[in-house]
PyMOL Python script that loads the backbone (N, CA, C, O; Angstrom):
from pymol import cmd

cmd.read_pdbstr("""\
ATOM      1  N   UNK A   1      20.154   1.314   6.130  1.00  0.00           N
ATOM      2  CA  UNK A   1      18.763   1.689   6.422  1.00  0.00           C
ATOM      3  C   UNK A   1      17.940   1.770   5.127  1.00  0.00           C
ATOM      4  O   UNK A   1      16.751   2.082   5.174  1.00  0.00           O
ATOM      5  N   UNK A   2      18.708   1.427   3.705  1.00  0.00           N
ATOM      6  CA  UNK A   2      18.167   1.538   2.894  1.00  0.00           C
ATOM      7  C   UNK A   2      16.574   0.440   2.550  1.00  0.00           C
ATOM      8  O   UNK A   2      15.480   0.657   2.030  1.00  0.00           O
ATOM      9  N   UNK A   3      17.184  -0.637   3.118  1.00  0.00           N
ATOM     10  CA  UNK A   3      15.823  -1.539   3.149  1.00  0.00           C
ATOM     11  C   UNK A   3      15.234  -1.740   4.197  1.00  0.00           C
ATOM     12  O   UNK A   3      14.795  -2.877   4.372  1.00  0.00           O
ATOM     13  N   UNK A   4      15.011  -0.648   5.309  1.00  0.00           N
ATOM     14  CA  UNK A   4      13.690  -0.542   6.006  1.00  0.00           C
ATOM     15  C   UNK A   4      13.056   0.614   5.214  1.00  0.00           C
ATOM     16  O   UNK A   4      11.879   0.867   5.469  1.00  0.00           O
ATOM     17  N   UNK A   5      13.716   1.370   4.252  1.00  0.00           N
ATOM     18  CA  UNK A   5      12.827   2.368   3.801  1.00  0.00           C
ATOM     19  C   UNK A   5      12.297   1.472   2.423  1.00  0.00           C
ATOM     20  O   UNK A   5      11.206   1.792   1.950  1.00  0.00           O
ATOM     21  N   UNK A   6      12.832   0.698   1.980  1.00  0.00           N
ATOM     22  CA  UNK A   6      11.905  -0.100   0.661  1.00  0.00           C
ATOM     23  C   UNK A   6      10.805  -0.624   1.261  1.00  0.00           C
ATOM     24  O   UNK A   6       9.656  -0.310   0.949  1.00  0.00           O
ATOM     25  N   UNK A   7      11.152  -1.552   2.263  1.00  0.00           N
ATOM     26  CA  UNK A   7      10.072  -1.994   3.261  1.00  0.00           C
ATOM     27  C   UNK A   7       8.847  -1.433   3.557  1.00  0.00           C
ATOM     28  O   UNK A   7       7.773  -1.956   3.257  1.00  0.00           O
ATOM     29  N   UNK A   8       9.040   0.134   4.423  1.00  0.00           N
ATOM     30  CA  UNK A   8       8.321   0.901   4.659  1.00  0.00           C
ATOM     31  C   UNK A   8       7.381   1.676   3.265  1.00  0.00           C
ATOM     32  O   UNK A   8       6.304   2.267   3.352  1.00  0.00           O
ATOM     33  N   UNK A   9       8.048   1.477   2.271  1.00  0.00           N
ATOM     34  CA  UNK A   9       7.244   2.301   1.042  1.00  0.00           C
ATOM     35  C   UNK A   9       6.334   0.905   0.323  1.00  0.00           C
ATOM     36  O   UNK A   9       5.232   1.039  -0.208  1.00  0.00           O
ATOM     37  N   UNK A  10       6.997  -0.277   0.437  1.00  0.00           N
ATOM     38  CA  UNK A  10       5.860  -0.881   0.111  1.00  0.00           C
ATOM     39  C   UNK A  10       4.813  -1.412   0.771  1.00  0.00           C
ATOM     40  O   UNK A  10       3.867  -2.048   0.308  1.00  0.00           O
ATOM     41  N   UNK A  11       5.037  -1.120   1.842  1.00  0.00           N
ATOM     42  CA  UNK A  11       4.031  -1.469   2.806  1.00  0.00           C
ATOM     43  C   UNK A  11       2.854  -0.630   2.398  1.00  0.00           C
ATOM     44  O   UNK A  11       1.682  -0.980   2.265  1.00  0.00           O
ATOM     45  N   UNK A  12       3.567   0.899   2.177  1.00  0.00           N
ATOM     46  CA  UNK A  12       2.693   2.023   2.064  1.00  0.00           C
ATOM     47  C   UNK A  12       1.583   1.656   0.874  1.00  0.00           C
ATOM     48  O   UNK A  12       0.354   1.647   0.809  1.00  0.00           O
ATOM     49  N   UNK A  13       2.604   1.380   0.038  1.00  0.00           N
ATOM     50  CA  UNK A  13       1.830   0.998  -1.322  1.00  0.00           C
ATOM     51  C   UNK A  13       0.762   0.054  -1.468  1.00  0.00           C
ATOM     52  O   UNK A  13      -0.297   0.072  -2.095  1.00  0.00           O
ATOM     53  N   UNK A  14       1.480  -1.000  -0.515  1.00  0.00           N
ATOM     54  CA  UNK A  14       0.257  -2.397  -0.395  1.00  0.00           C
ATOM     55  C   UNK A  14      -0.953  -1.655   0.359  1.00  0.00           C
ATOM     56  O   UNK A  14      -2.081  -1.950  -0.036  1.00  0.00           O
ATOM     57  N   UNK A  15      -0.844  -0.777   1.344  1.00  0.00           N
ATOM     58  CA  UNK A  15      -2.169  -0.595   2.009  1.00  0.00           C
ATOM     59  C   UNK A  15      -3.091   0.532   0.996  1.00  0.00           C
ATOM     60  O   UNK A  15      -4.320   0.465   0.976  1.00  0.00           O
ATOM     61  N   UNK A  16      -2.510   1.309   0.372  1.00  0.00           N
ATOM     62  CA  UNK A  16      -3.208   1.765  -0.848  1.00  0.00           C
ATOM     63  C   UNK A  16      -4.168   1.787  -1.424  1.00  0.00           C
ATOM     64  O   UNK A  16      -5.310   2.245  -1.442  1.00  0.00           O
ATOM     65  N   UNK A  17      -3.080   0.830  -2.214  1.00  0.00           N
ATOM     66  CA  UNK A  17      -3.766  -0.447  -3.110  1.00  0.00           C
ATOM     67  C   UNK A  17      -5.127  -0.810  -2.535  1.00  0.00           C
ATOM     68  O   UNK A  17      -6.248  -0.467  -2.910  1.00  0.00           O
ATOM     69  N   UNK A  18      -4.691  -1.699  -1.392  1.00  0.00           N
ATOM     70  CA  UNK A  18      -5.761  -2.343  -0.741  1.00  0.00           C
ATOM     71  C   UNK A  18      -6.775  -1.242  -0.721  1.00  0.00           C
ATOM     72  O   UNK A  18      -7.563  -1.219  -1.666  1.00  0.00           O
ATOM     73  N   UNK A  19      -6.874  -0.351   0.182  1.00  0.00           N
ATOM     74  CA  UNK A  19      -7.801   0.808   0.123  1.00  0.00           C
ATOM     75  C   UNK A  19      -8.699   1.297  -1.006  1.00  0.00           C
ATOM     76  O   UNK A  19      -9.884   1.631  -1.006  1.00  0.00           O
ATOM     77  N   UNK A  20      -7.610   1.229  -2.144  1.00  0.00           N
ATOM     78  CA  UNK A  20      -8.429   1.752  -3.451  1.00  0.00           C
ATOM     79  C   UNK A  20      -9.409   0.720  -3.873  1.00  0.00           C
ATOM     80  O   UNK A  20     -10.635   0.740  -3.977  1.00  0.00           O
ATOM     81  N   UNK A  21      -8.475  -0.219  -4.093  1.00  0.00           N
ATOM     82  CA  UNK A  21      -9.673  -2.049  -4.373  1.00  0.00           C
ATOM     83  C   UNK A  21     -10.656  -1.930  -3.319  1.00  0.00           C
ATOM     84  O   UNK A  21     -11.767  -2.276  -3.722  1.00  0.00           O
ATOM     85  N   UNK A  22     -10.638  -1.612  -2.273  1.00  0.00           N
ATOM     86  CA  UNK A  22     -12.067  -1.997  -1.227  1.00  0.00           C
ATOM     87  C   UNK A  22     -13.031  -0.705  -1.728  1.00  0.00           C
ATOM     88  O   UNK A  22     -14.247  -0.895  -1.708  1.00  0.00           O
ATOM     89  N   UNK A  23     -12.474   0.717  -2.217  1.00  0.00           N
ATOM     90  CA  UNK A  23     -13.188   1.405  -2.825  1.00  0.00           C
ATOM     91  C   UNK A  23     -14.035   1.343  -4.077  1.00  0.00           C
ATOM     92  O   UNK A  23     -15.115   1.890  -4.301  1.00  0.00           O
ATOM     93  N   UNK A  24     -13.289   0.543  -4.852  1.00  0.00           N
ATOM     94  CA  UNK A  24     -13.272   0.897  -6.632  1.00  0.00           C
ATOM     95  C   UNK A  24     -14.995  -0.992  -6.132  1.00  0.00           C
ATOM     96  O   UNK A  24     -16.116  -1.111  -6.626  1.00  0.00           O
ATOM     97  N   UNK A  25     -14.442  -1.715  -5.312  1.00  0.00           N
ATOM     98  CA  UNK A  25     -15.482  -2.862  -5.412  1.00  0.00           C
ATOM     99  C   UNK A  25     -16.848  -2.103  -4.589  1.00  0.00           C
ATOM    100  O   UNK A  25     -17.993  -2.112  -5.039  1.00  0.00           O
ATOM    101  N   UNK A  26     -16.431  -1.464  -3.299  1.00  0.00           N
ATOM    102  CA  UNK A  26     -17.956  -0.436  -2.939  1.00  0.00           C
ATOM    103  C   UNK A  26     -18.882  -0.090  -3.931  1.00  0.00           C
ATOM    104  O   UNK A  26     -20.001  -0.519  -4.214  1.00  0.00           O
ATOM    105  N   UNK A  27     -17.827   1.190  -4.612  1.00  0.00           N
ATOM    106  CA  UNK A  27     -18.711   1.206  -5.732  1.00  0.00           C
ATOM    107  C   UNK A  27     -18.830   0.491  -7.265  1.00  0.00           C
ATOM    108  O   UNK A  27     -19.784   0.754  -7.997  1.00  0.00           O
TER     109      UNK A  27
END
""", "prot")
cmd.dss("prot")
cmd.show_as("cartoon", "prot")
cmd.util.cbc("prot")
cmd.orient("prot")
């Protein structure tokens, strides 16, 4: 089960990311 949890944390990370970039270009 170790790599559905790598999986699951980078997923986490990619949507983040994404989130922060759609922020940091807003402003």
């Amino acid at each position: 089960m170790k790599l559905l949890a790598m999986v699951a944390l980078l997923v986490t990370i990619c949507s983040l990311e994404g989130l922060t970039f759609r922020m940091h270009r807003r402003d």
